[in-house]
C-alpha positions in Angstrom: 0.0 0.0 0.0 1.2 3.3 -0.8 0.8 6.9 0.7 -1.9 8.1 -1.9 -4.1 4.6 -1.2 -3.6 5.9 2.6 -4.9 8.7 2.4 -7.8 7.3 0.9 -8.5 5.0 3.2 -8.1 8.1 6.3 -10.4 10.3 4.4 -12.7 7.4 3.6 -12.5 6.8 8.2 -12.4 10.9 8.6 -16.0 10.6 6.6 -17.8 7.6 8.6 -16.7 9.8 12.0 -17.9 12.9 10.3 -21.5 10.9 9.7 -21.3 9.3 13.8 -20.7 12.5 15.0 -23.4 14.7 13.2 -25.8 12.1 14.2 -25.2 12.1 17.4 -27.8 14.1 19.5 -24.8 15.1 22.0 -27.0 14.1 25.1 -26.8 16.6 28.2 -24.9 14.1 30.7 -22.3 13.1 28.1 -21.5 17.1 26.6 -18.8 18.8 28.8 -17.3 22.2 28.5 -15.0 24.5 29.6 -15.3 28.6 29.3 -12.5 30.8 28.1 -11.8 34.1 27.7 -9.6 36.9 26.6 -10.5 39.7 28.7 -8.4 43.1 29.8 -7.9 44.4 26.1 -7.1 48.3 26.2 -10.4 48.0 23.9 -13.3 46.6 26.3 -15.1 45.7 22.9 -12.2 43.2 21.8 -12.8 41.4 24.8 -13.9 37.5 23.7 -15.7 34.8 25.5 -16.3 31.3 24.1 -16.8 27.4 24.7 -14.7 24.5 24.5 -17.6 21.4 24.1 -16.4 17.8 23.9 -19.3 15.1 23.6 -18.0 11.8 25.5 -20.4 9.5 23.2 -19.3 10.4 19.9 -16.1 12.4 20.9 -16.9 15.1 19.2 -15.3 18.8 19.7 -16.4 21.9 19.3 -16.5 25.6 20.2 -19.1 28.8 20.3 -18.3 32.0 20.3 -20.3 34.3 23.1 
């Protein structure tokens, strides 16, 4: 097997976890998250506030922007 037919196969895997995970209904008790921020800017309205999300079932990762 050769690097091109690998990378096949990994986007061909990267594509069934991309289905699992956007199926997944990311249930309340399985969803943690930790809050970040970059607060203190000279400019109060460059401050930032967001969301790291990980879903245990599916392993899923995301993050929102407050």
């Amino acid at each position: 097997m050769n690097v091109k037919e690998l990378e096949i196969e990994k986007q061909k895997i990267q594509d069934r976890i991309n289905r699992i995970q956007e199926a997944c209904s990311h249930p309340e008790d399985c969803v943690t998250y930790k809050a970040g921020s970059n607060t203190g800017n000279y400019d109060p309205s460059c401050d930032s506030y967001w969301r790291d999300y990980e879903c245990s079932l599916c392993d899923k990762r995301w993050h929102e922007s407050r």
